[in-house]
PDB file of N, CA, C and O in Angstrom:
ATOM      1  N   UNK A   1      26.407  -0.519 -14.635  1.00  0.00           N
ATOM      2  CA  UNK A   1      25.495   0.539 -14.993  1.00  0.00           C
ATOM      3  C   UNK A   1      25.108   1.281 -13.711  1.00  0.00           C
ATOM      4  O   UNK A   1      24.753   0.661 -12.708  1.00  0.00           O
ATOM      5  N   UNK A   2      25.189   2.758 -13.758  1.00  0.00           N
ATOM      6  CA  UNK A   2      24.643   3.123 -12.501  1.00  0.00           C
ATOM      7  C   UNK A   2      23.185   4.388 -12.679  1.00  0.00           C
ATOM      8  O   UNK A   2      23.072   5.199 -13.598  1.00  0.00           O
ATOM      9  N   UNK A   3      22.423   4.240 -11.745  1.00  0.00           N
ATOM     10  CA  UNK A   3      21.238   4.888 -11.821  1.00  0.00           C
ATOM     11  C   UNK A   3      21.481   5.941 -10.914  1.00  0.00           C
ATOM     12  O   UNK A   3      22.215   5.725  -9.950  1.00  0.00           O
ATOM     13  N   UNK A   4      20.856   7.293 -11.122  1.00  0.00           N
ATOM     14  CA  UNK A   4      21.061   7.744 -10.250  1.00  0.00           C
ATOM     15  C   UNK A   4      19.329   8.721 -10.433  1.00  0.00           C
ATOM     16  O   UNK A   4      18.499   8.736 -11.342  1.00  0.00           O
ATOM     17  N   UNK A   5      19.392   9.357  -9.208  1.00  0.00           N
ATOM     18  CA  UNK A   5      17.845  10.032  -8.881  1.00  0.00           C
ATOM     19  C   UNK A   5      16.658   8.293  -9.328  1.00  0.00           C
ATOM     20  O   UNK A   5      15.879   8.067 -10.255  1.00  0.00           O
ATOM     21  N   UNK A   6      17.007   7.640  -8.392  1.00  0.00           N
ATOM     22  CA  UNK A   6      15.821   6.395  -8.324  1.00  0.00           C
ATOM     23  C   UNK A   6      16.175   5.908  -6.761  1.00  0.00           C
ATOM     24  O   UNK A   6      17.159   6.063  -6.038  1.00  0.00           O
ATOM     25  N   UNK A   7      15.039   5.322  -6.621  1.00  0.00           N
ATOM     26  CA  UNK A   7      14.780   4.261  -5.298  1.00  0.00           C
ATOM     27  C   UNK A   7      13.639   3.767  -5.221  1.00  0.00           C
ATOM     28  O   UNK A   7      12.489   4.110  -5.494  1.00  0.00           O
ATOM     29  N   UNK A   8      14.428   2.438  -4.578  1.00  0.00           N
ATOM     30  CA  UNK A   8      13.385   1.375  -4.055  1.00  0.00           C
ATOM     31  C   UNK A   8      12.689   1.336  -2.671  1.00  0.00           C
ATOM     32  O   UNK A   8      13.284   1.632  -1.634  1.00  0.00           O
ATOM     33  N   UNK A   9      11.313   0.930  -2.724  1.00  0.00           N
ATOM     34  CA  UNK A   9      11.210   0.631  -1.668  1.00  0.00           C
ATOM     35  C   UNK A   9      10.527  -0.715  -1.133  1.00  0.00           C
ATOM     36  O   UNK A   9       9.493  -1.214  -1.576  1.00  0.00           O
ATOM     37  N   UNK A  10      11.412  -1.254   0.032  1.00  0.00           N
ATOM     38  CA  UNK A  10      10.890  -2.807   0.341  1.00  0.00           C
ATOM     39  C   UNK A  10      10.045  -2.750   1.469  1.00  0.00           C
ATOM     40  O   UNK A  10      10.595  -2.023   2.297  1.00  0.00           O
ATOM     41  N   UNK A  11       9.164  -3.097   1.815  1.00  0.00           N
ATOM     42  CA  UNK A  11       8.462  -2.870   2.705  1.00  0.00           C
ATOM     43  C   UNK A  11       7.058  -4.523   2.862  1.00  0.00           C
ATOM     44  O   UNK A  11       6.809  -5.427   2.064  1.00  0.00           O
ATOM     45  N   UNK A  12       6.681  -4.311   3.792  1.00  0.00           N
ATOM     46  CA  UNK A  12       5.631  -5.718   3.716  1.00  0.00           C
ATOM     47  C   UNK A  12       3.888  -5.323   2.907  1.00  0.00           C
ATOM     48  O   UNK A  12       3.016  -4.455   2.955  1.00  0.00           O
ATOM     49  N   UNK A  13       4.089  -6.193   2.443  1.00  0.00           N
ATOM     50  CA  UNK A  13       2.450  -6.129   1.440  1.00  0.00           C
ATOM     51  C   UNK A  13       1.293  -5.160   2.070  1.00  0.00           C
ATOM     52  O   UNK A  13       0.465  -5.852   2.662  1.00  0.00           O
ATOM     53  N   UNK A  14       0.959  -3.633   2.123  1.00  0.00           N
ATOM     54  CA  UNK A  14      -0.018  -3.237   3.029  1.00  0.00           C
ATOM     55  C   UNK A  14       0.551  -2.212   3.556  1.00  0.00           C
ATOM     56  O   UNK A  14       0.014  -1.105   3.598  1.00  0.00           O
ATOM     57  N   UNK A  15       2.204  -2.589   4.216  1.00  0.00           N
ATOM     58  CA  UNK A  15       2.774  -1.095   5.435  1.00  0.00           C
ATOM     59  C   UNK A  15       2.531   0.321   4.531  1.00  0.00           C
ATOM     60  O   UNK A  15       3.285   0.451   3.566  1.00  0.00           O
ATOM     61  N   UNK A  16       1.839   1.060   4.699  1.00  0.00           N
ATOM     62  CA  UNK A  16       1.827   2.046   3.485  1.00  0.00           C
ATOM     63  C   UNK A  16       2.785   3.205   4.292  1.00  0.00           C
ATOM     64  O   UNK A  16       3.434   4.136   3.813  1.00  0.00           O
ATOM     65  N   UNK A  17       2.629   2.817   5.567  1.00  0.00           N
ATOM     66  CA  UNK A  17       3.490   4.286   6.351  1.00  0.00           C
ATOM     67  C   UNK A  17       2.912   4.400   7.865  1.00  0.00           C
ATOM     68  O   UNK A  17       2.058   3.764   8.483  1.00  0.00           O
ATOM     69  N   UNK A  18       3.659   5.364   8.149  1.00  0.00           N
ATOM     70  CA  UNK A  18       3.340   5.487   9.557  1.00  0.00           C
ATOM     71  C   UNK A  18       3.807   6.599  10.707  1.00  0.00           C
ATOM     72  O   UNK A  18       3.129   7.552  10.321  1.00  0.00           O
ATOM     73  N   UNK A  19       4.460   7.042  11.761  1.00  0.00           N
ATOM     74  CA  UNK A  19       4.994   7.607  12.335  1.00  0.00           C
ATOM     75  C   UNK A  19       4.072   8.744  13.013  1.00  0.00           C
ATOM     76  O   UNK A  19       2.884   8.522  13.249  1.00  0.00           O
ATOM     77  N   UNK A  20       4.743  10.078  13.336  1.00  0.00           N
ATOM     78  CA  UNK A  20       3.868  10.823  13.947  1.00  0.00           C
ATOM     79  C   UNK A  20       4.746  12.473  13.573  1.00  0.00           C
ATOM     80  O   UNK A  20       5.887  12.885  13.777  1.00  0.00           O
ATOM     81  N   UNK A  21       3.344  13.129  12.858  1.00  0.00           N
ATOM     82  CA  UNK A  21       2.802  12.628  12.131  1.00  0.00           C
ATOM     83  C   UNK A  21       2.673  11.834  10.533  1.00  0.00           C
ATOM     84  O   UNK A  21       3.256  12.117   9.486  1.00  0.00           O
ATOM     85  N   UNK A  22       1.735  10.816  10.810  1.00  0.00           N
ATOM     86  CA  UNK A  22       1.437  10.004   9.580  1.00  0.00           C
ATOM     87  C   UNK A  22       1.722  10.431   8.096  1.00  0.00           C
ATOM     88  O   UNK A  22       1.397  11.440   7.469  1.00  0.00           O
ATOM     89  N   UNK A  23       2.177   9.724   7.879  1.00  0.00           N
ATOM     90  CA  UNK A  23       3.234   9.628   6.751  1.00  0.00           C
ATOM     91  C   UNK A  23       2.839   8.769   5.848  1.00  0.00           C
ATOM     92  O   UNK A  23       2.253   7.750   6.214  1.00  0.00           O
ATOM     93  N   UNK A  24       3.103   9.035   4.410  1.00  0.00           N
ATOM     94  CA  UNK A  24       2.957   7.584   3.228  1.00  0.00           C
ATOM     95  C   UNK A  24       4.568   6.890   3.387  1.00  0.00           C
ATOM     96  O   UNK A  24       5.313   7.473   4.175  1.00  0.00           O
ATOM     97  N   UNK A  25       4.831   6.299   3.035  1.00  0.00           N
ATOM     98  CA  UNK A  25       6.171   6.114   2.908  1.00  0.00           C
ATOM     99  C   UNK A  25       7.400   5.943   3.795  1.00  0.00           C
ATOM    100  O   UNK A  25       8.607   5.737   3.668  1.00  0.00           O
ATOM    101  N   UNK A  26       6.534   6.121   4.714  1.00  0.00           N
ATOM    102  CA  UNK A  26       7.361   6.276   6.212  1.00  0.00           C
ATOM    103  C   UNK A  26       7.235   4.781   6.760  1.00  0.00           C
ATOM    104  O   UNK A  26       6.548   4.652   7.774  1.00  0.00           O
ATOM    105  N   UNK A  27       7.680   3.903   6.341  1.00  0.00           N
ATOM    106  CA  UNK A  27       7.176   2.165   6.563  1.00  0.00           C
ATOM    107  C   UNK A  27       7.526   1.863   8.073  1.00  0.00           C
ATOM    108  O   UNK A  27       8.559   2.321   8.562  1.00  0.00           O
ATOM    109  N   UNK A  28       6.367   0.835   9.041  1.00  0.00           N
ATOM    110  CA  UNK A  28       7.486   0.901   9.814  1.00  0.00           C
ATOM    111  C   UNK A  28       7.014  -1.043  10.329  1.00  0.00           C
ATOM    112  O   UNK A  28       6.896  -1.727  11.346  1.00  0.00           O
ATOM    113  N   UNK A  29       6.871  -1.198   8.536  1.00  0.00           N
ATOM    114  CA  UNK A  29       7.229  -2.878   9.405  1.00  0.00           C
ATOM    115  C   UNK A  29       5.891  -3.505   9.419  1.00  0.00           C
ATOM    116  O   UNK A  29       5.822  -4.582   8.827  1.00  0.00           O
ATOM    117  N   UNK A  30       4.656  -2.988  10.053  1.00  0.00           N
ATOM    118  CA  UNK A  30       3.302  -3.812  10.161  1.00  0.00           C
ATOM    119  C   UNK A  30       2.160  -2.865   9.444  1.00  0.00           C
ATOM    120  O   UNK A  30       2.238  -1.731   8.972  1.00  0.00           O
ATOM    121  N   UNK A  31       1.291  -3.605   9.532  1.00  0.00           N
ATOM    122  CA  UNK A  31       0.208  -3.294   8.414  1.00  0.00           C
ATOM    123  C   UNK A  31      -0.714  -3.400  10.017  1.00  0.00           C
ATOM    124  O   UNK A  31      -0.844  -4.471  10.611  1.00  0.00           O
ATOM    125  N   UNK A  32      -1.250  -2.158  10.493  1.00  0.00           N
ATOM    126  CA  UNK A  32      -2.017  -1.884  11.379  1.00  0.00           C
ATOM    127  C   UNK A  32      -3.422  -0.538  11.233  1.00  0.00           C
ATOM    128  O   UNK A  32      -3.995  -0.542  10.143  1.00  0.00           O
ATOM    129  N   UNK A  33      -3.800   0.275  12.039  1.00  0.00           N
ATOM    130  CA  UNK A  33      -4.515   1.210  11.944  1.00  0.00           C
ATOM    131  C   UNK A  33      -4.129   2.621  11.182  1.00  0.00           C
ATOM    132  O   UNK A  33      -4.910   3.414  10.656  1.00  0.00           O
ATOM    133  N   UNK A  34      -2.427   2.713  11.296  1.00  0.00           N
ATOM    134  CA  UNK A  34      -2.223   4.086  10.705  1.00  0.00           C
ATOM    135  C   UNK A  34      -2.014   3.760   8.968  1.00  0.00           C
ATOM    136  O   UNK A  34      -1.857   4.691   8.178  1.00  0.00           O
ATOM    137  N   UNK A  35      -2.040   2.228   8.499  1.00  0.00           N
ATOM    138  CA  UNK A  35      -2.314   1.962   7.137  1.00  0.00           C
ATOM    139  C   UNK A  35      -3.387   2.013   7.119  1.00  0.00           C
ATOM    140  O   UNK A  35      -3.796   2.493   6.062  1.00  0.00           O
ATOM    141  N   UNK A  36      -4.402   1.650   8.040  1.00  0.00           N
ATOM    142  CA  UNK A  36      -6.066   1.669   7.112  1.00  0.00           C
ATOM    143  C   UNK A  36      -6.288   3.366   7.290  1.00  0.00           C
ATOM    144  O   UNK A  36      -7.250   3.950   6.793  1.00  0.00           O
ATOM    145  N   UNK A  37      -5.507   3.858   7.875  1.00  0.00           N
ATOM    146  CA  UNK A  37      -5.791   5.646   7.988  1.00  0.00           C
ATOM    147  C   UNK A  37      -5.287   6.003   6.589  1.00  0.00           C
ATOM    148  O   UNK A  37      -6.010   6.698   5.875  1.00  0.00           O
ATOM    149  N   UNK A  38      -4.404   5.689   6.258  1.00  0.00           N
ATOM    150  CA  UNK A  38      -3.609   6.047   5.343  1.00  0.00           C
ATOM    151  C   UNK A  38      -4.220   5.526   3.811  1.00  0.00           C
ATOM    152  O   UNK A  38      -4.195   6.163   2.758  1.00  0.00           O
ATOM    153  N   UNK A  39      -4.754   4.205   4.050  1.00  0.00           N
ATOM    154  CA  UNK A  39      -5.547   3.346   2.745  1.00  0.00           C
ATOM    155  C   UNK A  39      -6.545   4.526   2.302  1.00  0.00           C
ATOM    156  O   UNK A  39      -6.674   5.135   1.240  1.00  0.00           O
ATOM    157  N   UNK A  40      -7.221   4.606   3.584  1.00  0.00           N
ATOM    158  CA  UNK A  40      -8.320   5.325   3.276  1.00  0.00           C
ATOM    159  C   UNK A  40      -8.732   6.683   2.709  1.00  0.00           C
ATOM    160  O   UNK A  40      -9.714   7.060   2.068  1.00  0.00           O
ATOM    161  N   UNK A  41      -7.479   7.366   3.238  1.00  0.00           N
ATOM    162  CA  UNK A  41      -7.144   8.657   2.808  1.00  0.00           C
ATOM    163  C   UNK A  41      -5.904   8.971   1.649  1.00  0.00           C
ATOM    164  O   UNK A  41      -5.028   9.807   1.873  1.00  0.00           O
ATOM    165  N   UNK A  42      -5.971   8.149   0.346  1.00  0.00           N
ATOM    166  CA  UNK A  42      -4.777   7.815  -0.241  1.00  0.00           C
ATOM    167  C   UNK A  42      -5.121   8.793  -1.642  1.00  0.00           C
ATOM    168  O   UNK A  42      -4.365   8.714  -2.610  1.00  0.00           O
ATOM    169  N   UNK A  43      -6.223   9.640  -1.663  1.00  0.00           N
ATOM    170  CA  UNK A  43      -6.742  10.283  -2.603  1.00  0.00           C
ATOM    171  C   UNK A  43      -6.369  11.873  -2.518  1.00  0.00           C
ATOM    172  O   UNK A  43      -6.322  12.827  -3.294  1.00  0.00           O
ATOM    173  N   UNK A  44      -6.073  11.549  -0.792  1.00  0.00           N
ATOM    174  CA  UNK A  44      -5.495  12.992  -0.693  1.00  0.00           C
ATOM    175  C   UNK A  44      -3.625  13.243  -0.890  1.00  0.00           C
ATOM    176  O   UNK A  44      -2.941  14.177  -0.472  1.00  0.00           O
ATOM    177  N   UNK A  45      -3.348  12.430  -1.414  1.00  0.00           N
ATOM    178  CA  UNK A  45      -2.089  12.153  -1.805  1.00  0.00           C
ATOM    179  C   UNK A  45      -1.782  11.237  -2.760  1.00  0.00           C
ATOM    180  O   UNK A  45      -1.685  10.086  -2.336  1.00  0.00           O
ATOM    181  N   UNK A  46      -1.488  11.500  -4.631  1.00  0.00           N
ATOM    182  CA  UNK A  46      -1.880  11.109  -5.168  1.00  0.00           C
ATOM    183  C   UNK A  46      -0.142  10.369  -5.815  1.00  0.00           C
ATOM    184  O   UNK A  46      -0.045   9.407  -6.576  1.00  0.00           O
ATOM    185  N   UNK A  47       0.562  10.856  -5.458  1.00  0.00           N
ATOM    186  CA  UNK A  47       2.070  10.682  -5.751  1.00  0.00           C
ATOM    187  C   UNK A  47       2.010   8.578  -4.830  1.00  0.00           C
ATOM    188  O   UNK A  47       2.347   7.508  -5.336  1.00  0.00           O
ATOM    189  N   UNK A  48       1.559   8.821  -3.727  1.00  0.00           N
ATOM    190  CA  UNK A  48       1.495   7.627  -3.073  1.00  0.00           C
ATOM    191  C   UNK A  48       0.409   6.380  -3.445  1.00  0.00           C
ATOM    192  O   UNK A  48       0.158   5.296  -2.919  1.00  0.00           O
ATOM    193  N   UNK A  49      -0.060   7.047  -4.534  1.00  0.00           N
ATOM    194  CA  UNK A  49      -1.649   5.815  -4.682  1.00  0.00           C
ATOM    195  C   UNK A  49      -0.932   4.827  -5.023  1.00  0.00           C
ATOM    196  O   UNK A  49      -1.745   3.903  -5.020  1.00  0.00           O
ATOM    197  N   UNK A  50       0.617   4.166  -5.484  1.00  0.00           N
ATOM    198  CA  UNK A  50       1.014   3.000  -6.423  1.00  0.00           C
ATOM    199  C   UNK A  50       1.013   2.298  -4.832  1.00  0.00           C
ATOM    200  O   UNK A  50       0.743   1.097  -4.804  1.00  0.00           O
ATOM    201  N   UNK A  51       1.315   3.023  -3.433  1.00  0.00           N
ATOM    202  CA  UNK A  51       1.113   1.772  -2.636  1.00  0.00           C
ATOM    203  C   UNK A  51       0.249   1.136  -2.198  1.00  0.00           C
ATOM    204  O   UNK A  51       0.404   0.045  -1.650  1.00  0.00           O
ATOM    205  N   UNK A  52      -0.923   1.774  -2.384  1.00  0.00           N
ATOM    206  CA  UNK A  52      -2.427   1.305  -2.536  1.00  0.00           C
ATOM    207  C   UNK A  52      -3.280   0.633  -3.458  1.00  0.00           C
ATOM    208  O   UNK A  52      -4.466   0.353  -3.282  1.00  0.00           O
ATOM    209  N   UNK A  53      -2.588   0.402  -4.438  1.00  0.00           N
ATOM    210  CA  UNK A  53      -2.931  -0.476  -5.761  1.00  0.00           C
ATOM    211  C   UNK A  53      -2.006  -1.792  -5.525  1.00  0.00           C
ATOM    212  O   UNK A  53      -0.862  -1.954  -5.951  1.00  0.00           O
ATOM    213  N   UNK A  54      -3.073  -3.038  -4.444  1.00  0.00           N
ATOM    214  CA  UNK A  54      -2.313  -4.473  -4.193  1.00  0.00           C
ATOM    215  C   UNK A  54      -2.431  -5.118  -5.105  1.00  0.00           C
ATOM    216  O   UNK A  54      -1.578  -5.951  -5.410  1.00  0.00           O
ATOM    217  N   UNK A  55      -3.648  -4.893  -5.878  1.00  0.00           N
ATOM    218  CA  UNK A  55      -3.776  -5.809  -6.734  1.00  0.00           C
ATOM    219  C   UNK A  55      -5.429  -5.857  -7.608  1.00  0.00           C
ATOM    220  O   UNK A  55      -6.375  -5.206  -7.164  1.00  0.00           O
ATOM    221  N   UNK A  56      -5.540  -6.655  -8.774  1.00  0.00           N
ATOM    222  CA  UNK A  56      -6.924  -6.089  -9.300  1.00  0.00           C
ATOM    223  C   UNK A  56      -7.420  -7.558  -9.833  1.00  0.00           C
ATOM    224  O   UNK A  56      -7.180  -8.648  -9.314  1.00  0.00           O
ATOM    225  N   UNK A  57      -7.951  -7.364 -10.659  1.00  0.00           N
ATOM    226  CA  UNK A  57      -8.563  -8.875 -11.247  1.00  0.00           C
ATOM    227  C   UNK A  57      -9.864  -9.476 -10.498  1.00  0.00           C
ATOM    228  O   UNK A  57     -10.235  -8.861  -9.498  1.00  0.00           O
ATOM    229  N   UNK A  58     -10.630 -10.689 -10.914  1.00  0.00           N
ATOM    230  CA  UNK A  58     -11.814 -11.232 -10.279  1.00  0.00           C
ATOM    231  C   UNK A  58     -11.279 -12.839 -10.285  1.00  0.00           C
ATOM    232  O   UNK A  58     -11.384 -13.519 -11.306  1.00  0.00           O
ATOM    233  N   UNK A  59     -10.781 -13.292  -9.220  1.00  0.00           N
ATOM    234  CA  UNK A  59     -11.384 -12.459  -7.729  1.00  0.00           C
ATOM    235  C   UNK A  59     -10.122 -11.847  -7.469  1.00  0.00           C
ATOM    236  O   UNK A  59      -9.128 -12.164  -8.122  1.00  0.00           O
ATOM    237  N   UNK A  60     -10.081 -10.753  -6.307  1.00  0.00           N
ATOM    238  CA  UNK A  60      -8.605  -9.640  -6.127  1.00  0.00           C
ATOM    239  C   UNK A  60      -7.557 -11.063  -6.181  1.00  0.00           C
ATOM    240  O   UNK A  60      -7.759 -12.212  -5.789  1.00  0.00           O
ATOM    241  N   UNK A  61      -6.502 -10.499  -6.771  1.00  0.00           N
ATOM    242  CA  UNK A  61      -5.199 -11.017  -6.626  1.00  0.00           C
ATOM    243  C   UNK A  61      -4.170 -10.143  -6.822  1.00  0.00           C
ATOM    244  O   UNK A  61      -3.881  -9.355  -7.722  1.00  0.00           O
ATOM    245  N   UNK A  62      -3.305 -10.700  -4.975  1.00  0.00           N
ATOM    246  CA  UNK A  62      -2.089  -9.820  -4.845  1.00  0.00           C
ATOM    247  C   UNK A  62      -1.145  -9.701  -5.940  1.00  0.00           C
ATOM    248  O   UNK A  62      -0.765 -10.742  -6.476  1.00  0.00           O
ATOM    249  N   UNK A  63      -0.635  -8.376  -6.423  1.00  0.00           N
ATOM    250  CA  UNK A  63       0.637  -8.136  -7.530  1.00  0.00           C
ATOM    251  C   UNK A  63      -0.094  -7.932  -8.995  1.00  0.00           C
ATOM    252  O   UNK A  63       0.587  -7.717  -9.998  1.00  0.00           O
ATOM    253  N   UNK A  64      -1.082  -7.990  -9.026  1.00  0.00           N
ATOM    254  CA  UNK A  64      -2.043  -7.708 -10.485  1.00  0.00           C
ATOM    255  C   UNK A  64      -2.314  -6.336 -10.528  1.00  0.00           C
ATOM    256  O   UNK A  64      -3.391  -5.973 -11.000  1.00  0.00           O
ATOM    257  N   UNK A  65      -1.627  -5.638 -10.172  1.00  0.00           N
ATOM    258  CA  UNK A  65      -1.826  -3.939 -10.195  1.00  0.00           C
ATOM    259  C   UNK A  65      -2.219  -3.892 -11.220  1.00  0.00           C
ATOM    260  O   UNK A  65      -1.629  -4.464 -12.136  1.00  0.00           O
ATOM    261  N   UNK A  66      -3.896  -2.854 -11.503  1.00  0.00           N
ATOM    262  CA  UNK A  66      -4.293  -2.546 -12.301  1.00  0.00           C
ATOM    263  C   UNK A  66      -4.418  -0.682 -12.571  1.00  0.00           C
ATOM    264  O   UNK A  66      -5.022  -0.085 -13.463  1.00  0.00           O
ATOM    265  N   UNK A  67      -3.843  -0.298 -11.768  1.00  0.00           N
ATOM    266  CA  UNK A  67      -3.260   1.523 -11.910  1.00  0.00           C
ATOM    267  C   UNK A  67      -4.439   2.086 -11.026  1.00  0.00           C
ATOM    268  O   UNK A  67      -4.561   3.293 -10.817  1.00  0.00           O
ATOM    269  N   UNK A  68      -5.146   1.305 -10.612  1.00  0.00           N
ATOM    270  CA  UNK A  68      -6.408   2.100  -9.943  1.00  0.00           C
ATOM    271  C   UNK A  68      -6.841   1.752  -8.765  1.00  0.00           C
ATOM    272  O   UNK A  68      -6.961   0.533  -8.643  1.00  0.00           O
ATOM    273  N   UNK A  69      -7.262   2.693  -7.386  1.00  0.00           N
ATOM    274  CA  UNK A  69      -7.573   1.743  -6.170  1.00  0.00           C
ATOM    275  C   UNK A  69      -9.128   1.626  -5.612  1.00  0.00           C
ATOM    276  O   UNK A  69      -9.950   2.478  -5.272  1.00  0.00           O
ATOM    277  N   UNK A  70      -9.145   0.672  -5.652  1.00  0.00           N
ATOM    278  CA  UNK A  70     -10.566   0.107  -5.806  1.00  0.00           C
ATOM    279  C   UNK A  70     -10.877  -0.581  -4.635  1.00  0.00           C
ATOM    280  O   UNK A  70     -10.012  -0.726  -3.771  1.00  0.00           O
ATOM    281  N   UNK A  71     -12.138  -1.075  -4.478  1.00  0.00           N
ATOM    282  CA  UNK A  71     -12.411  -2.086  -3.488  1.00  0.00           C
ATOM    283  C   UNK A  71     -12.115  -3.446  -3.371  1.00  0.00           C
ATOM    284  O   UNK A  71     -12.341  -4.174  -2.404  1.00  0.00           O
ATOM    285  N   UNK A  72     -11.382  -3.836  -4.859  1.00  0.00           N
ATOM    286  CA  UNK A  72     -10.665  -4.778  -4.589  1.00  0.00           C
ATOM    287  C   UNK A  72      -9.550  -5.025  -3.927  1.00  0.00           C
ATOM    288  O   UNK A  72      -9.168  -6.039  -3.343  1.00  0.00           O
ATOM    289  N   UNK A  73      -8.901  -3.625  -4.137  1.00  0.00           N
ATOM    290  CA  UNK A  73      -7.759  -3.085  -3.048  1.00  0.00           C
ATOM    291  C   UNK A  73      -8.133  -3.506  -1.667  1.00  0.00           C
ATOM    292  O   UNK A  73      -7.865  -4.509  -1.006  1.00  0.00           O
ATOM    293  N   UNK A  74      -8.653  -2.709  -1.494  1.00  0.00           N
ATOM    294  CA  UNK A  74      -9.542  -2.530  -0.352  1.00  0.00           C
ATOM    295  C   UNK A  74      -9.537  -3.710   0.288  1.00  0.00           C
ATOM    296  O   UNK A  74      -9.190  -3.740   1.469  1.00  0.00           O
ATOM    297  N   UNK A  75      -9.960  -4.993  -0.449  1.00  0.00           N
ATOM    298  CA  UNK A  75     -10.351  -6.413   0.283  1.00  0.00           C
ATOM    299  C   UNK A  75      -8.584  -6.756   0.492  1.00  0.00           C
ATOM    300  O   UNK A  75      -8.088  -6.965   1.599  1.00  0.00           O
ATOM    301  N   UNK A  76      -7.805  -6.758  -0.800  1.00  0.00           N
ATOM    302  CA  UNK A  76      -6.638  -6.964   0.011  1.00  0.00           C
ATOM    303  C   UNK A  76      -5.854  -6.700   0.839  1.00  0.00           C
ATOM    304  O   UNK A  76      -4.969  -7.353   1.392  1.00  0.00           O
ATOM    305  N   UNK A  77      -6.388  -5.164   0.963  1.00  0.00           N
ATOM    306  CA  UNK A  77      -5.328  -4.404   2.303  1.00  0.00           C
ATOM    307  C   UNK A  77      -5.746  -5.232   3.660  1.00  0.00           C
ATOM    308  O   UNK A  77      -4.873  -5.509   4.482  1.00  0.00           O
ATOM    309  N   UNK A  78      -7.445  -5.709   3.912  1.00  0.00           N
ATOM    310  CA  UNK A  78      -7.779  -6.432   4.935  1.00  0.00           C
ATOM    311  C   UNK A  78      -7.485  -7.493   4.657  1.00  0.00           C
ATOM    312  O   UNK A  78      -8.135  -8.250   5.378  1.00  0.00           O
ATOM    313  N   UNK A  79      -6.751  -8.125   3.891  1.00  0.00           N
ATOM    314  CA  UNK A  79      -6.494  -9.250   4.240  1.00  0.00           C
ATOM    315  C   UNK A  79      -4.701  -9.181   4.969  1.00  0.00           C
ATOM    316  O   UNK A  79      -4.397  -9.832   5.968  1.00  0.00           O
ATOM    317  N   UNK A  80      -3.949  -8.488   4.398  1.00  0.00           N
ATOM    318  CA  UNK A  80      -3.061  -7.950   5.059  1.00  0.00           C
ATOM    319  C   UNK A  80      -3.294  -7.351   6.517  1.00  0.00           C
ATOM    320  O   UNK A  80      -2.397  -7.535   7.340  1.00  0.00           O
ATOM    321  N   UNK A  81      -4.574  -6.560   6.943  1.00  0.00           N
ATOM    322  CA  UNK A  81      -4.490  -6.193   7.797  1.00  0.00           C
ATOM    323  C   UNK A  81      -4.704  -7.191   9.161  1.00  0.00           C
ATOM    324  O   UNK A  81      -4.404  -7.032  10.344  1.00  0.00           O
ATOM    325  N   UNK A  82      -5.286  -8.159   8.513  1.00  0.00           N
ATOM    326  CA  UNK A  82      -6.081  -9.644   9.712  1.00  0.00           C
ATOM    327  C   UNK A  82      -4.160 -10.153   9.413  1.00  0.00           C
ATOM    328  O   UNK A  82      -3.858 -11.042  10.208  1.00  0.00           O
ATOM    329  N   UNK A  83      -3.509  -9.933   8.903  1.00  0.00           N
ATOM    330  CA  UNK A  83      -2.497 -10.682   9.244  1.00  0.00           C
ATOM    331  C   UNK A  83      -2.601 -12.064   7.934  1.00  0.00           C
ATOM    332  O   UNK A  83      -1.814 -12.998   8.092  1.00  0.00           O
ATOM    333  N   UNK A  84      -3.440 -12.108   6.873  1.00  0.00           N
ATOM    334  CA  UNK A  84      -3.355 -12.832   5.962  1.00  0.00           C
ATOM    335  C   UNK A  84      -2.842 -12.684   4.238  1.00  0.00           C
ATOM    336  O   UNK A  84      -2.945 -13.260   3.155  1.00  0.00           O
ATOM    337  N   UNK A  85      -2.394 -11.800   4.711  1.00  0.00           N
ATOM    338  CA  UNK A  85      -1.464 -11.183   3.262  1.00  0.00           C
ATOM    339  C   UNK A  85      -0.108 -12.111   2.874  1.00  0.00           C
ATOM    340  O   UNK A  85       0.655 -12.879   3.460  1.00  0.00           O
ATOM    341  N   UNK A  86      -0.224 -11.753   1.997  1.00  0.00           N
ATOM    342  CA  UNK A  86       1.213 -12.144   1.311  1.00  0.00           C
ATOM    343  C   UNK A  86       2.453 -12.301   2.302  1.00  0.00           C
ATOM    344  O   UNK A  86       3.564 -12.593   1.859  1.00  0.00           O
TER     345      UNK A  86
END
């Protein structure tokens, strides 16, 4: 079977993007300052919010995408960002 107009992207739990200038989608491997730039400002780019939705539920859990980014997000991107993510 072949697909065509699709792609994947693999990237680590958090990398939302990066480069210069900052980019969604532009992965480059670590979950640092130009992701919490990017977390934070993910409203101004709305095509990219699915990489900002880690996860939802009580209490947050990674891969429970609930379509919306929240502060539960939020707690998981820092946990990715301390280096304790997935």
């Amino acid at each position: 079977m072949n697909h065509v107009d699709y792609w994947i992207l693999i990237t680590k739990t958090g990398d939302l993007g990066g480069g210069s200038p900052l980019q969604f989608f532009k992965c480059d491997g670590k979950v640092d300052d130009k992701d919490l730039e990017l977390f934070i400002n993910k409203l101004a780019t709305p095509e990219a919010m699915y990489l900002a939705d880690l996860g939802g539920s009580l209490p947050p859990r990674f891969f429970k995408s609930d379509g919306k980014v929240d502060g539960k997000d939020f707690a998981l991107f820092l946990l990715c960002y301390k280096g304790l993510g997935p």
